[in-house]
N, C-alpha and C positions, 0 to 999 in steps of 0.2 A: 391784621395779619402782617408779620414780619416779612424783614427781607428772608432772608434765612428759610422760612419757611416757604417762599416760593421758589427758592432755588431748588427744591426737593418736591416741588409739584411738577407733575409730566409734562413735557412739551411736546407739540405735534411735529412730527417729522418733516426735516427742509423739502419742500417737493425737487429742487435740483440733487440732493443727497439719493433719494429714494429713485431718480431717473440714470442717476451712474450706476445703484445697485443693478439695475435694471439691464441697463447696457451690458456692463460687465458678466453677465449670465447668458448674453447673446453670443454666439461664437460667429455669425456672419457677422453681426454689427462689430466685433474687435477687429476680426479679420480688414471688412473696410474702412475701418478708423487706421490701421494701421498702412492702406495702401495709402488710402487721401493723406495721411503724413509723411509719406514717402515723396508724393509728387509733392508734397508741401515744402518738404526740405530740399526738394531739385530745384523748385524755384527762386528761394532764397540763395541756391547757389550758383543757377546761372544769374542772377541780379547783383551778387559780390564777383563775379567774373571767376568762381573755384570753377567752372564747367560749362564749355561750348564757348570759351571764350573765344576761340579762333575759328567760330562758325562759318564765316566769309571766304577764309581762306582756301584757295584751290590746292588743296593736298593731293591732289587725285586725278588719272588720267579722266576725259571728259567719259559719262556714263561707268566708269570702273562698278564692277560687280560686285556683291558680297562675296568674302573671304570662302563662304561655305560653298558658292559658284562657281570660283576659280576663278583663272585668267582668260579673257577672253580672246581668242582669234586676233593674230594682229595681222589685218588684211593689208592695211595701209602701208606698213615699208615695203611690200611683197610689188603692190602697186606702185610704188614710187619708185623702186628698180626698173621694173617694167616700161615704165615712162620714162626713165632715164637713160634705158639702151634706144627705144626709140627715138626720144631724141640725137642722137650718137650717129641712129640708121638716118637720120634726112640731113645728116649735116652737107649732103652734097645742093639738098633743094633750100634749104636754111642755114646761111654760111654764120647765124649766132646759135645755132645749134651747139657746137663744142661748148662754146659760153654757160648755156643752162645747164651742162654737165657740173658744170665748173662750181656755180651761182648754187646748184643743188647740194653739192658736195660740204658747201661752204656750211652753208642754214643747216646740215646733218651735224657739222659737227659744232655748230654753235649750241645746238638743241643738245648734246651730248655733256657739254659744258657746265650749263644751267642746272639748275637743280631738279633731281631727278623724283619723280612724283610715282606715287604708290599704282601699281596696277588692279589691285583689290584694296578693298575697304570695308570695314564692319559691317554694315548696314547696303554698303553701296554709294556711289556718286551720282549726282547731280549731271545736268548737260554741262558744265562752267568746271568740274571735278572737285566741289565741293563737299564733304562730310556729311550722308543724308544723316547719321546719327546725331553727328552736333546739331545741327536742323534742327533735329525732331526737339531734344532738349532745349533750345532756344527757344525755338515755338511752343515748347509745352508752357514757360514763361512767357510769355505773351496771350495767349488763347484760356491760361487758367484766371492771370490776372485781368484780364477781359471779361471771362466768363464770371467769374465770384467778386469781384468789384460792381461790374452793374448789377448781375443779382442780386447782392445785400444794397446796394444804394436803391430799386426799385424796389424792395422787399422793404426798407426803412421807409420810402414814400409811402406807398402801400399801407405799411400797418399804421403811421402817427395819419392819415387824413382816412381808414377805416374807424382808426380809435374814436377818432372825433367826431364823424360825421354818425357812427353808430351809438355812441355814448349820450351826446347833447342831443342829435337830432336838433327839429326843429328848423331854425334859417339855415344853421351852420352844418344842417345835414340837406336840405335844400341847395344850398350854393354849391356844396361839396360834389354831391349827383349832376349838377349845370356841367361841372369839371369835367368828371366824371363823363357822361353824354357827348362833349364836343371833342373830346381826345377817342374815343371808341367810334363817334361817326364816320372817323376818315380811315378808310382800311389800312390794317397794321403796316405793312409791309412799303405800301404808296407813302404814310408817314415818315420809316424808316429811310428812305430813299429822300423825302425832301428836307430832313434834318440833318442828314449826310451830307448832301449836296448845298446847305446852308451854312453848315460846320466847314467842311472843305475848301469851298469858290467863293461864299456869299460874302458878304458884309464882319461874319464874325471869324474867317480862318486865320485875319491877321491878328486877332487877337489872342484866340486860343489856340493856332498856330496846329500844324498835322500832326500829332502827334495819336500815342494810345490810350488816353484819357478823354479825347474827343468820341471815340467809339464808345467809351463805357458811360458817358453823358450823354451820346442821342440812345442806345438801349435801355437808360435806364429812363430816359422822360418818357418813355414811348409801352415800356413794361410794367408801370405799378400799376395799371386800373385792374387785371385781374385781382391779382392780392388785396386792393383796398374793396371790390366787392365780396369775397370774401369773409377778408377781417371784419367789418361794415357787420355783416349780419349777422357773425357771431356776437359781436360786442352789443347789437339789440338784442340778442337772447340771453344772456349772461346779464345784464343791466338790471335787470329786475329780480335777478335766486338771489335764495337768503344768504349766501356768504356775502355778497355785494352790501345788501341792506343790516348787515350786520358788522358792517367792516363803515358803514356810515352811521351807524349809531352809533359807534365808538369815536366818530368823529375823525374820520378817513379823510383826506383830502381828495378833490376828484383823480386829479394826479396819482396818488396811492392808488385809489378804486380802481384806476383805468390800465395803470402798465404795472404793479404789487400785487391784486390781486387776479382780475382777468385777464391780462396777456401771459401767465403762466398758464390758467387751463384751455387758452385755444394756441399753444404756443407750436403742438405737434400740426394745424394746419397751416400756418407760416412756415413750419420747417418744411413740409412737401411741395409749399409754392417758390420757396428759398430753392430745390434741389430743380423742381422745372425750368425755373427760368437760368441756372448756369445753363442745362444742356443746351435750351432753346438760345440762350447767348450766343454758346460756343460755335452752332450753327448758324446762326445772325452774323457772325463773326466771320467765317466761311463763303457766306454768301455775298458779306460785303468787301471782302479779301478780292474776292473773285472777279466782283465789277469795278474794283479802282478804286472803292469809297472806304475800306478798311483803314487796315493799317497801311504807317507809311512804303514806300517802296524801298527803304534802304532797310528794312527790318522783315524779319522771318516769322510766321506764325502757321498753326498747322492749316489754317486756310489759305494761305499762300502756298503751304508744299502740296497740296490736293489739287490747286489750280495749275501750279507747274506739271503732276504726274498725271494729267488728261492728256498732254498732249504728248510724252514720255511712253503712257501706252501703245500709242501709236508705232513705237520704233519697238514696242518689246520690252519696257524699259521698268518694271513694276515694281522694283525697290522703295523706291520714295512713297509711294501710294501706300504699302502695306505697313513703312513706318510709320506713318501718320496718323493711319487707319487704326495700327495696334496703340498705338500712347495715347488718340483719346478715347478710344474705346475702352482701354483699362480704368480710364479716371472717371469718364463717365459713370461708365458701372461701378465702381467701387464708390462713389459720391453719391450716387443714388441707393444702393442697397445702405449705406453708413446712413441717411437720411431717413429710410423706413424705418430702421434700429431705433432710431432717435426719435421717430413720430412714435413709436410702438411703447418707448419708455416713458413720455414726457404724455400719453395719451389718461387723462384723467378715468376712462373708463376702465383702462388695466389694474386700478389701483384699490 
C-alpha cells in the first residue's frame, strides 16, 4: 500500500479536536472560559504594574465610603472646634491654654496644605485610606496565582506518582502507597501548619526566603495524595482494555501507553480534582493569610482583605469584606462551572 493511498484512508478524530467541538456548544462553559480569562488577563496586568499599581498608597480619607454612599459625616472638625473654644474657656485655669489654640490652628492649616485626599472612593477605603478596589485587584493576583500554581503543581505530583504507581504496580506501586500512607496519616491541616512554620522560622526560611512561592510549595506537598489516589485507580483499570494492549502490540512505549493513550481518557477526573484544589488553595490561603503563616505582610491578598474586614465590621465598615467576597466568588464560580464544561467535554463516555 502506497503513501498516497493512506493519505486518503480515514483517520480517527483528535480527541482534543472533538473536546473543543464540545465545549464550544456549551454556552455555560464559554460563558466561564471567558470570565476565567478575564481574571487571567487582570493578573498579567497587575504583575506588569498596567493595574493597582499604587495599591499602598493612601488616596483616601481613613474608612472613606463608596462613591454610591457618599460622604460621610464629618464629626471630627465639628469636635475639634469644640475642643478648641474650651480650651480658650480654661485659659484662666491653664495659662498654655491660648497656646493649644495657637498649636491647633497651626496642624489645621498644615493639614490644609498637604495633599488633599478623596472623601469617597470606588469601592471604599481601608482604615490607612487606601483603594479597597486596587486591594481587591492586587489580591486577585496573588490568591489566583497561589490558588492555580499549587493546584497544577499538586495535580502534576498527583497524576505522574498515580501514573506510575497504577500502571507498574508491583514494588513501585508498594513504595508509592508507604508515601502515600505517611503523608495522609498526619491530619491535613496540623501538616499545613508545620510546613508553614518550617518554610517561615525553621532552618529553610533563609533559604527560600517569605515570599509567595513558599505557600504554593507547602499546598502543593501537602495536596497531591487525593489526586494520586484517584489517578492510581483509574490507570489500574485502564491498564488492561484493549486500546492499551493494542497500543502495545504496535509497540507503544510504556511512556506513550501511560500519558498518549490513558491520561486522555481519565483526563476529565484530574480536570475536577485540578478545579477542587484551587478553591480549597484559595481558602488554605485565607486561613494562612490570617494566622501570619501566609503571605508576606508587605503584600495584599484577598486573605489578608477578609482578615482586615473582621475587625472593620466591628465599626460598621463592610466595604472591604463584600469586595473580596464578590472577586473570589466570581472566579471561583466561574473556574468551577468552566471545569465541569471541560470534564463533560474530554469525558470519554459522551463520545
Amino acid at each position: 500500500m502506497t503513501d498516497a493511498t493512506l493519505d486518503h484512508l480515514p483517520r480517527s478524530p483528535n480527541v482534543w479536536l472533538q473536546a473543543w467541538k464540545r465545549l464550544r456548544n456549551d454556552r455555560v462553559g464559554m460563558a466561564s472560559l471567558v470570565v476565567t480569562g478575564l481574571f487571567l488577563l487582570l493578573v498579567l496586568a497587575t504583575l506588569t504594574g498596567l493595574v493597582a499599581k499604587d495599591w499602598h498608597e493612601e488616596v483616601g480619607v481613613p474608612f472613606a465610603p463608596p462613591h454610591f454612599v457618599g460622604k460621610s459625616t464629618d464629626v471630627q472638625q465639628s469636635s475639634t472646634a469644640a475642643d478648641t473654644r474650651k480650651l480658650v474657656d480654661l485659659s484662666d485655669i491653664d495659662p498654655l491654654a491660648p497656646r493649644y489654640a495657637e498649636w491647633a490652628e497651626r496642624a489645621s492649616k498644615i493639614q490644609m496644605v498637604s495633599v488633599a485626599k478623596s472623601d469617597t472612593l470606588p469601592f471604599g477605603g481601608d482604615r490607612l485610606g487606601r483603594d479597597v478596589l486596587s486591594k481587591a485587584l492586587k489580591g486577585a493576583q496573588v490568591s489566583i496565582v497561589v490558588g492555580l500554581a499549587a493546584a497544577v503543581l499538586a495535580t502534576l505530583i498527583g497524576t505522574v506518582l498515580g501514573a506510575l504507581g497504577g500502571y507498574f504496580g508491583g514494588r513501585i506501586g508498594d513504595f508509592l502507597e508507604w508515601v502515600y500512607n505517611v503523608f495522609t496519616s498526619v491530619p491535613y491541616i496540623l501538616l499545613v501548619f508545620a510546613l508553614a512554620a518550617l518554610f517561615k522560622s525553621g532552618p529553610l526560611a533563609h533559604t527560600l526566603g517569605n515570599s509567595v512561592w513558599t505557600v504554593v510549595i507547602i499546598l502543593s506537598v501537602v495536596g497531591w495524595t487525593g489526586i494520586y489516589r484517584l489517578v492510581r485507580a483509574e490507570y489500574i483499570k485502564h491498564r488492561s482494555r484493549e486500546y492499551v494492549r493494542a497500543a502495545e502490540a504496535i509497540g507503544a512505549s510504556h511512556s506513550t501507553r501511560m500519558f498518549t493513550h490513558i491520561l486522555p481518557n481519565i483526563s476529565h477526573v484530574v480536570l475536577v480534582q485540578l478545579s477542587l484544589h484551587v478553591v480549597s488553595f484559595i481558602k488554605a490561603e485565607v486561613i494562612l493569610s490570617f494566622l501570619g503563616l501566609g503571605v508576606p505582610i508587605d503584600m495584599v491578598s484577598w486573605g489578608t482583605m477578609l482578615s482586615e474586614a473582621q475587625t472593620e465590621l466591628v465599626l460598621g465598615k463592610w466595604w472591604q469584606l463584600v469586595a473580596a467576597t464578590v472577586f473570589m466568588a466570581s472566579f471561583v464560580t466561574a473556574f468551577a462551572l468552566l471545569t465541569d464544561a471541560l470534564r463533560d467535554a474530554l469525558d470519554p463516555k459522551l463520545k
